[in-house]
N, C-alpha and C positions, 0 to 999 in steps of 0.2 A: 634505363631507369630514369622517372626524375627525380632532378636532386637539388636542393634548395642551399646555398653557401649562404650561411646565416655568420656575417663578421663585422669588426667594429670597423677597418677599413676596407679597401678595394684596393690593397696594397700590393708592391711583388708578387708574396706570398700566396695571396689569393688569388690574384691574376692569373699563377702558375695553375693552382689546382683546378681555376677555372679550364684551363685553355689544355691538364691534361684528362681533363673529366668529357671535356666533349669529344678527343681524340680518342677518349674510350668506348665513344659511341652514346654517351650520357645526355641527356637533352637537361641543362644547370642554369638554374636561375640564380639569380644572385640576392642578397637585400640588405644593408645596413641595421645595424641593430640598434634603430636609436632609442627605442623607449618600447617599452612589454608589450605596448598595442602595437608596433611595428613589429613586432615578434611575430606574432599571434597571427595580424592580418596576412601579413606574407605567407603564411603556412595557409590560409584559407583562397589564397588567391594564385600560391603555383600547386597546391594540392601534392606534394613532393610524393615517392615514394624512403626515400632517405631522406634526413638534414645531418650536414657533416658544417661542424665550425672550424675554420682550419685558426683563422685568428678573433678571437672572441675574448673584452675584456670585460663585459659583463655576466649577468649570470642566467642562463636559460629561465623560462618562466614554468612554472610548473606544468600549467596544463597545454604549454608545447611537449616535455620532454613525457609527459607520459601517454600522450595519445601519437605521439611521432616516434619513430629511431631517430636517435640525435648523436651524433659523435662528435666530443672534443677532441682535437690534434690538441697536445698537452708538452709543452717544450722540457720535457722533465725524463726520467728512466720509467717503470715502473713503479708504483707508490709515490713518488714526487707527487707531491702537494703546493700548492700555493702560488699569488701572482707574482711573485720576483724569482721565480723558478732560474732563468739565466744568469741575474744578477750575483746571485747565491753561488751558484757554479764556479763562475769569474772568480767571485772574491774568497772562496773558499778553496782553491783550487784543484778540484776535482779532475783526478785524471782522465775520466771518461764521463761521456754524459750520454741523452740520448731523447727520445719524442715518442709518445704513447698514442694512444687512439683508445679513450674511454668515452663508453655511455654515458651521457649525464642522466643524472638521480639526482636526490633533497639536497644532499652533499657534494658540495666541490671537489670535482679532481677524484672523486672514489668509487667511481663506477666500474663496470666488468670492464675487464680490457681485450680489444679488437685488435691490437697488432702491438708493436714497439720497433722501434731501431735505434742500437747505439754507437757510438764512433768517438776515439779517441779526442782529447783534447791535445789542445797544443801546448809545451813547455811554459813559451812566452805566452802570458794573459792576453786571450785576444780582446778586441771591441766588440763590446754586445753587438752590437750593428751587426759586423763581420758576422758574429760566431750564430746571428740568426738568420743573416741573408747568404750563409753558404751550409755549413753541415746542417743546421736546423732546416732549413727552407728544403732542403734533397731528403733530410728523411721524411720529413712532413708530405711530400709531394706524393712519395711513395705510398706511406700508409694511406694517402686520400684513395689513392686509386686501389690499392689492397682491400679496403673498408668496403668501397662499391661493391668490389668483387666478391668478397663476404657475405653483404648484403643479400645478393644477388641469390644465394646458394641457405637451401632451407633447413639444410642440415649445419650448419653455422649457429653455434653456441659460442658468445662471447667469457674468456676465462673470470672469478670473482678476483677482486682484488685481495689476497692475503700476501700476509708480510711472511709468513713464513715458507713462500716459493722461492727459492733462490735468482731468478731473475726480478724478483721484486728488491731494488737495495733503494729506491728514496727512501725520502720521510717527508712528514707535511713540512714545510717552513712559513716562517710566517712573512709577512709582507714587511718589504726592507721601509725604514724609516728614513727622516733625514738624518738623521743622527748616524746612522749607519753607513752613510755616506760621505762623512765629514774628513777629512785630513788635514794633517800639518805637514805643512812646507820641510819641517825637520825629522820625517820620518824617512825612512831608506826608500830611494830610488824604484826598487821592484814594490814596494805597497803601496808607492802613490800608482805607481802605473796602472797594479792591478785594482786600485779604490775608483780609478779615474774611468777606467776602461769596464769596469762592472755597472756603469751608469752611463755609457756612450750609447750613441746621439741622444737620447733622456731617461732623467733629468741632469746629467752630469753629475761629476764631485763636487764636493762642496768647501771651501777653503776659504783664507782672503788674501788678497794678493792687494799690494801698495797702499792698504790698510782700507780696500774694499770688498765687503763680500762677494765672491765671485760664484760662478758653475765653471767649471771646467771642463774640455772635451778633447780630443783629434792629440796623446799626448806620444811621445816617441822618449824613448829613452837618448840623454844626452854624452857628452865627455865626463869623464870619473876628477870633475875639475870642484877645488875647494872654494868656501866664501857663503856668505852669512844666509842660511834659507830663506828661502822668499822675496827674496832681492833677483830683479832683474839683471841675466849677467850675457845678455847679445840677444841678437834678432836678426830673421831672415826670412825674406820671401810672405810677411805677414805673420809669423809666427817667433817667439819667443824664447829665450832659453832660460831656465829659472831653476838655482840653485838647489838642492835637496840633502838631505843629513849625510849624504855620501856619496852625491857627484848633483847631476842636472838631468831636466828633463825638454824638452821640446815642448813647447804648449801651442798646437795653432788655430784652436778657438778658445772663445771666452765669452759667458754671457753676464753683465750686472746681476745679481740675484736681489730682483726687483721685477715687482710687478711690472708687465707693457715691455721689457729687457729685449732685446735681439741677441739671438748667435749669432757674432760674428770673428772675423781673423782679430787672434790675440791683439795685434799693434793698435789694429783701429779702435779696440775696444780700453788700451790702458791708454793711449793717446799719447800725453808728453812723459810718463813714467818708460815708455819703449822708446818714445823718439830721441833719447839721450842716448840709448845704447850703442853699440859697436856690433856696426857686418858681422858673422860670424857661418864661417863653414862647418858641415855636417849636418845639415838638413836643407834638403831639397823635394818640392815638389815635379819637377821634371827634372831628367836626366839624358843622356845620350852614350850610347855604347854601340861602339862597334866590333866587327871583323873582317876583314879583306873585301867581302863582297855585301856585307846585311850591315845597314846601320835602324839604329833602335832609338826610337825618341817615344819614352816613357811620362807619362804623366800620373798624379794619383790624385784628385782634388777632393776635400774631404765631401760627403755624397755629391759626388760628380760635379758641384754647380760651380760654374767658371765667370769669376769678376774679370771686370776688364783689364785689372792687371794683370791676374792671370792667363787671357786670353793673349796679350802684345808681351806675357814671358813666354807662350809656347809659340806664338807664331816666329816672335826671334828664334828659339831652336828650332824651327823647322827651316826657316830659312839657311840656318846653319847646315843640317842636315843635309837640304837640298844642294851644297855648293860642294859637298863631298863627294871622293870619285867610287862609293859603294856600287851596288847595281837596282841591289831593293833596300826601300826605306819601310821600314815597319815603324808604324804610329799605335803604339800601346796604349790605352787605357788601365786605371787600377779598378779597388774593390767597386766601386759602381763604374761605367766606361765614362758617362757624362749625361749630366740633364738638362744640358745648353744655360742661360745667363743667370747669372745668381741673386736670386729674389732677395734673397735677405740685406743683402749688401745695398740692392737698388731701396728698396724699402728703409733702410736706415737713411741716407744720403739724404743732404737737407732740399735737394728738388731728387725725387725719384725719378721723376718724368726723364730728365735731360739722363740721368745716370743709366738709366734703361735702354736709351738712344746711342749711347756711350759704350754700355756694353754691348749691344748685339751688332752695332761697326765691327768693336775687339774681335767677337768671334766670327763675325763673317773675314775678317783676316787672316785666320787663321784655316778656316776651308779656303782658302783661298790658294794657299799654299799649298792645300793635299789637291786640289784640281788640278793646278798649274802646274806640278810637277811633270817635265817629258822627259828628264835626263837620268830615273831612275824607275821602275815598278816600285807601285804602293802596294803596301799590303796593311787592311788595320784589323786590328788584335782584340776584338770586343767580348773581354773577359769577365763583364759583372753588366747588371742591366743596363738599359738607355734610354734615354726619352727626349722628347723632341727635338729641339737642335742638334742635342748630342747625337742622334740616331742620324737625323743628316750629315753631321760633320764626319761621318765615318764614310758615306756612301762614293767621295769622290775619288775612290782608290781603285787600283786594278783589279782586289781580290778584296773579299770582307768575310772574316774566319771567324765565328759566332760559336763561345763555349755553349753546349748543352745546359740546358736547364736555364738560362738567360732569357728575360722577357724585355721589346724592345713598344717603347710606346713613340711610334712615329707620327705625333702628332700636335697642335698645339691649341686646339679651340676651345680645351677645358679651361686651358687658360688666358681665355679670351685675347688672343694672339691669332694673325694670318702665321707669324712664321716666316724666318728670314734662313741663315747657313746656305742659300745659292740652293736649297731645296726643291725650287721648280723647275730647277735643271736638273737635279741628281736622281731625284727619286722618281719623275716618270721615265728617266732613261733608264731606268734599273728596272722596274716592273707595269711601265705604260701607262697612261694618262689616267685610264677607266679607273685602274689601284690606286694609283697615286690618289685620286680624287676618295675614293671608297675608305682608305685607310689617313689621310687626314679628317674627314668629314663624321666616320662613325665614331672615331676617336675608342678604338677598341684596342686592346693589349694582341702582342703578337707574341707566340715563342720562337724558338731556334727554328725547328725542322721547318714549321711553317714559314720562317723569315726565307728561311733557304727555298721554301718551292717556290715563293713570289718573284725571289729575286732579290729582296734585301739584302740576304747575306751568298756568301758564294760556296760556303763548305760547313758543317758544325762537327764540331772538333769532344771529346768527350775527356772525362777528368776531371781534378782539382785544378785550382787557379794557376799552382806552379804545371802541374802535366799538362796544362791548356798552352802555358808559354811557354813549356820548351819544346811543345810540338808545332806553336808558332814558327819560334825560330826553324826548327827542321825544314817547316816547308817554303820558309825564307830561303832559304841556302840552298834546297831544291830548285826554287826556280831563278835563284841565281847563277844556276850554272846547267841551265835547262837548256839542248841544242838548240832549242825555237827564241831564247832570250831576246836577240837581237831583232826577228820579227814581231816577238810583243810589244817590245819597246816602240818600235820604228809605228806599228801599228796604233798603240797610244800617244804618238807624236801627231800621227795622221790624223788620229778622228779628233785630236784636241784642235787643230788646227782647223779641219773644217767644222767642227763645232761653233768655233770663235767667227769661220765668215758666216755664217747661218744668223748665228744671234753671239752676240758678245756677252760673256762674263757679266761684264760692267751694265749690260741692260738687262739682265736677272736682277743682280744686286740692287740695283735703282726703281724695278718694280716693285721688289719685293718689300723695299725700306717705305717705297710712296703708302703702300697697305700699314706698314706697321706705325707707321707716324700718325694716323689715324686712329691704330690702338692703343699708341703709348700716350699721344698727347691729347687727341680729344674723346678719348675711353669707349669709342664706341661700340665694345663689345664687354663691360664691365672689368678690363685687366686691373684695375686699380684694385676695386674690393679682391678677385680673386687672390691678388698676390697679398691685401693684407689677411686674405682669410689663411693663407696656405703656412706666412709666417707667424702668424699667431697660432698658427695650431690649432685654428676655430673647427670644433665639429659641426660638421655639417647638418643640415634641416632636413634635408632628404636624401634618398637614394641617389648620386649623382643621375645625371638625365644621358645622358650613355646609357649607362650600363639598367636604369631603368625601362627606358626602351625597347631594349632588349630582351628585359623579363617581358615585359608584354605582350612581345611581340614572339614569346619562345616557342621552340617546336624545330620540327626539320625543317622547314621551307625559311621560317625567320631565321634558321642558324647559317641556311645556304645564303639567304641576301644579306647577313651582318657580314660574312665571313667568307672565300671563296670554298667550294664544296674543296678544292684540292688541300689544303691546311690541314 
């Protein structure tokens, strides 16, 4: 079929259902929805036989939805109504929730419904973020490819929507406010969490903190310790710890709530209100754990983006790691794996130039450490998406174990970056010059299975985020005590060493930095606007030019030269 992905971004989400719509054999265009007549034209110009929206914050125009089939993916149960659908969940604390697949019609959200799937919530309040880039994003993905298949089949009646089915339990809600968002410092512990986490990554909660309005985000529950709410009472690692009606919580971002405001880490953003505080243990963003033969160096940064202090704290534990006598080091990523240097941070910094130069040294430090390792097997643990550096900073390991459903974007020229991480060692040695050039240049989304036939990844692992990692460790402990151990070892000793006489390390590093000094300091590929456009959240004019491209050029023969026909 064709099928037109009519959304407001080109996000995970849609990436996914992009990339499982064409494994379904679907020839899928894509279009941004920026205005009625980009609606409209799009429909006139891929001639779709379906339009499915998997993320859509606007509202269909009429005369697309009634001369097209148009399906909303709808983050709600059946009968769920309204656009703070997860918000409402979070803060109401719904034991189960689930995602629909409705017709649009005149009315929002109440058209026949095409499929649903529901799934358990978690006890603890998760993070919108989380609770829509993991259960939400798998059922969604599902029903996109169910809907085709639907589609496809003429005796397919979609059911009407009546409240009196029993799998029908929403109701409409209406659109959360600010007001609805607001807490006090003096309320108990689990409401701020769940006020906070019902509006993670946007717009946050809303609060004020050392007697400024603030947004608050990225929050953890602290020690059951006494003292006056809203008062700073320690700090760690850039994060915060701040008193509540009946213990603390962990804060570690914060944005002014003020127009032009950046996210960024709590300290930097209260400045000298944190800088008086005291160290304080029990929250860490990397950790290390071992057992006899697997050591584990953990990270979780909040959406992947690693400042350069983050970067020279992981590279310190991995040097740590690396002088331990384990056999395999496993480098775990968290809820997203990594999406290399942290725009926001650089952007704030009063010269971004030099701080940008500053952080991508940091993370080239840090592949540095997962290359050079020969005294142990790598193995890295790429549990939630990745993109650009981050998807290289994984690739220098012995094995690269990719959960299902994970899209990895290995590339950087959206955002007008060549791209450093030792990248043009790792990645044509992983899948060869021709890919390596194809897949940084088209700047296209990649999933798992495909990561695995390229070569990016080395095995995809299936499950939740915890079954993903402790089937990590299994295969950890597997090849730590694998008969052939000592020939892999001795064998990643070998080709590291002749690697090193070929071309050194250090002349990767120095080519790769001469290219990006040219992008970071004399902008010649527009990185400056991108990075203000990405941290302001500026919607974009057009369709990006990727994935435009791409519509243009759609069909079999353009899907085989965007993409390798094996994918």
């Amino acid at each position: 079929m064709r099928i037109l992905l009519l959304c407001s971004s080109f996000n995970g989400l849609t990436q996914r259902a992009w990339l499982e719509l064409r494994r379904a054999g679907h020839d899928v265009t894509v279009e941004l929805a920026l205005s009625e007549r980009v609606m409209l034209e799009a429909v006139q110009l891929a001639k779709p036989d379906l339009v499915i929206c998997p993320f859509l914050k606007e509202k269909v125009p009429s005369p697309l939805w009634r001369t097209q089939r148009t399906i909303i993916i709808h983050p709600g149960p059946p009968g769920d109504r309204g656009p703070s659908s997860l918000d409402w969940a979070i803060l109401d604390g719904e034991p189960r929730w689930g995602v629909t697949a409705l017709q649009a019609v005149e009315e929002m959200d109440a058209g026949p419904i095409w499929g649903y799937r529901m799934f358990p919530m978690p006890a603890e309040p998760p993070r919108k973020s989380a609770l829509y880039n993991g259960p939400v994003a798998d059922a969604a993905v599902e029903l996109v490819v169910e809907v085709a298949a639907k589609a496809a089949d003429p005796s397919f009646t979609p059911a009407p929507l009546d409240y009196r089915r029993p799998e029908v339990v929403g109701r409409l809600r209406p659109s959360m406010r600010h007001a609805d968002r607001e807490f006090s410092w003096e309320e108990p512990t689990d409401a701020v969490l769940r006020r906070v986490r019902a509006a993670d990554g946007a717009p946050g909660g809303r609060t004020v903190l050392g007697e400024t309005p603030m947004r608050v985000f990225d929050v953890y529950r602290g020690p059951a310790i006494s003292g006056r709410p809203g008062t700073v009472a320690g700090r760690r690692e850039g994060a915060v710890l701040v008193h509540t009606g009946d213990g603390s919580v962990w804060v570690g971002h914060l944005r002014r709530d003020e127009p032009g405001a950046v996210k960024l880490p709590a300290v930097t953003v209260l400045g000298e209100l944190a800088a008086g505080a005291e160290e304080r243990a029990g929250y860490s963003e990397i950790t290390y754990d071992r057992s006899d033969s697997v050591g584990v160096v953990s990270f979780d940064f909040y959406n992947g983006a690693m400042s350069s202090e983050q970067c020279h704290r992981l590279a310190s534990a991995l040097r740590y790691a690396v002088a331990q006598d384990t056999r395999v080091l496993v480098v775990r990523g968290g809820e997203v794996f990594s999406n290399g240097i942290h725009l926001n941070v650089i952007e704030a910094s009063r010269h971004p130039e030099m701080e940008a130069w500053r952080n991508i040294n940091a993370i080239n430090q840090v592949c540095r450490e997962i290359v050079a390792c020969t005294g142990q097997l790598v193995v890295t643990s790429v549990g939630g998406n990745a993109g650009a550096g981050g998807v290289m900073m994984g690739l220098g390991a012995d094995r690269v174990l990719v959960r299902a459903g994970v899209v990895l974007n290995p590339h950087y020229r959206t955002m007008g970056l060549f791209g450093s991480e030792y990248w043009t060692y790792t990645l044509p040695r992983r899948v060869g010059a021709a890919a390596a050039r194809r897949l940084t240049q088209d700047a296209l989304p990649v999933g798992a299975v495909d990561a695995a036939g390229l070569g990016l990844a080395d095995e995809v692992l299936p499950g939740s985020r915890l079954e993903f990692e402790r089937a990590v460790l299994d295969y950890a402990e597997r090849l730590a005590h694998d008969p052939s151990y000592g020939r892999l070892l001795a064998a990643r000793r070998a080709q590291r060493e002749e690697d090193e006489r070929r071309k050194p390390l250090d002349a990767y590093r120095v080519e790769e930095l001469a290219e990006m000094s040219r992008d970071m300091f004399d902008d010649r590929h527009g990185f400056a606007e991108a990075r203000r456009a990405f941290v302001g959240k500026r919607k974009p004019e057009a369709t990006p030019d990727n994935v435009a491209a791409h519509r243009e050029l759609s069909g079999a023969s353009a899907g085989a030269e965007a993409i390798p026909s094996h994918m």
